[in-house]
LOVEX-264058 format. One line per field, with one value per residue (C-alpha): y, z negated, x; residue in one letter; residue number from 1. Coordinates in steps of 0.02 Angstrom, whole numbers, plus 50000, padded with zeros to 5 digits. Layout:
<pts>
yy [Y;...] .
zz [Z;...] .
xx [X;...] .
code [a;...] .
pos [NUM;...] .
</pts>
This chain:
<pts>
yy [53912;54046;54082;54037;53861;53837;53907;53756;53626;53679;53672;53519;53435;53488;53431;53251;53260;53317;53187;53038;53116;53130;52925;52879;52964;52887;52708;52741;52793;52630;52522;52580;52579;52408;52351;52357;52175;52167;52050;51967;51912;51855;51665;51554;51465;51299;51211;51021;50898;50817;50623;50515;50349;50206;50036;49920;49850;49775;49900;49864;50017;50147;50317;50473;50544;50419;50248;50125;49989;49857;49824;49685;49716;49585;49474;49627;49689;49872;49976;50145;50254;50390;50566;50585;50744;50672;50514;50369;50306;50097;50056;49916;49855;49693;49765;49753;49920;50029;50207;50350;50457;50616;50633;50821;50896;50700;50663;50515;50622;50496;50557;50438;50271;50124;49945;49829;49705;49535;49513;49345;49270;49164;49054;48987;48832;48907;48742;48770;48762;48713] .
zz [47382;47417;47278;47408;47421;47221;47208;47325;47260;47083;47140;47234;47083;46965;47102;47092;46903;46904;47034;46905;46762;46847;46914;46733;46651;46788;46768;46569;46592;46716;46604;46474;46542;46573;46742;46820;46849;46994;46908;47087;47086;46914;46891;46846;46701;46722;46570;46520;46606;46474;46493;46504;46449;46457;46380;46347;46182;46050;45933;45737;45676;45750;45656;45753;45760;45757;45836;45795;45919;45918;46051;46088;46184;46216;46070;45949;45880;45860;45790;45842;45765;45896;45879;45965;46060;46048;45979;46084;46140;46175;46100;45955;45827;45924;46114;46235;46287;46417;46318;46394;46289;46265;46108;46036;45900;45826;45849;45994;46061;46162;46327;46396;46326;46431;46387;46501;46608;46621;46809;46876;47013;47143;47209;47383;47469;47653;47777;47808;48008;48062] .
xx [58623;58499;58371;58219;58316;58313;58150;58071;58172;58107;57937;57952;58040;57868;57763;57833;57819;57641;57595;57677;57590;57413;57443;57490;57345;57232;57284;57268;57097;57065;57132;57025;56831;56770;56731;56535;56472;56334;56214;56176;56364;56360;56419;56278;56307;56229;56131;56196;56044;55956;55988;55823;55869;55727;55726;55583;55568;55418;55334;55372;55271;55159;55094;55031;55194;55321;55336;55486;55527;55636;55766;55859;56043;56179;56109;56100;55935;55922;55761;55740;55615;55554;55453;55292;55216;55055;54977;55008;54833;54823;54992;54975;55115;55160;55141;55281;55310;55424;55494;55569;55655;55792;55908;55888;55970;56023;55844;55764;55597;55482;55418;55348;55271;55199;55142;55264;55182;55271;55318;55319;55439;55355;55478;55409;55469;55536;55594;55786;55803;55986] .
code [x;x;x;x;x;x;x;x;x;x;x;x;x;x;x;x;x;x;x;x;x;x;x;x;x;x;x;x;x;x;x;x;x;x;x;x;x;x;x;x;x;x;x;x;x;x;x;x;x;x;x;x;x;x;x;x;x;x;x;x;x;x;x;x;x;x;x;x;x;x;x;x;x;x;x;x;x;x;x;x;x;x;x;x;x;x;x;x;x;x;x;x;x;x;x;x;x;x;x;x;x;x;x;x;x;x;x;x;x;x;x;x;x;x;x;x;x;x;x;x;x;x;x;x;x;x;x;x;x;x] .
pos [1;2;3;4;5;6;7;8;9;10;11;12;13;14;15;16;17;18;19;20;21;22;23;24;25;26;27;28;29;30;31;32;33;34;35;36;37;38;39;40;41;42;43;44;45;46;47;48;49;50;51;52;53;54;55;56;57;58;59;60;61;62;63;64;65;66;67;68;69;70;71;72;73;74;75;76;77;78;79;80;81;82;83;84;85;86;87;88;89;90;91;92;93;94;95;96;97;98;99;100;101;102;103;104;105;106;107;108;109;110;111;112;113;114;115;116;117;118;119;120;121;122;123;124;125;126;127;128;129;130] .
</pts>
């Protein structure tokens, strides 16, 4: 082999090397930094819906924060005492009354209070045609 023959192949052969070393080093450094995220890509994370939950039920006790009101289900009684935003304004102990509510933190928070109207069912007499 002629020295010009060895001297390429030499130089070819640290080319290749140099080329692997520079691809190792750059995947290295890749690996390394942490990715951009475009914050108009981002995944929305969605918040759990609060659960409104409303029952009607008779008032047993009434204070400017708190109102406990018994409930009747499936033959059970049940008395749940409730936190109040604001006072609630022509509720008496003894009223029938409609609550909406949220359960926070272990807690039932009213948000809405109504008295509950009795609604009556007319039955009218309709002639049966054959």
């Amino acid at each position: 082999m002629s020295p010009r023959i060895k001297h390429l192949t030499v130089v070819s052969v640290m080319g290749t090397i140099v080329i692997l070393l520079i691809s190792i080093f750059v995947v290295k450094i890749s690996s390394t930094v942490p990715a951009k995220v475009d914050s108009s890509k981002a995944p929305v994370v969605k918040t759990a819906k609060r659960t409104r939950v409303t029952f009607i039920g008779v008032v047993k006790a009434l204070s400017d924060t708190t109102i406990l009101v018994e409930r009747a289900v499936k033959g059970k009684v049940a008395l749940i005492e409730f936190i109040l935003d604001k006072p609630a304004e022509k509720i008496e102990v003894g009223d029938k009354v409609k609550v909406s509510y949220i359960k926070k933190e272990g807690k039932y928070i009213a948000e809405h209070i109504t008295l509950a109207v009795n609604k009556k069912i007319i039955k009218k007499d309709t002639p049966k045609t054959k």
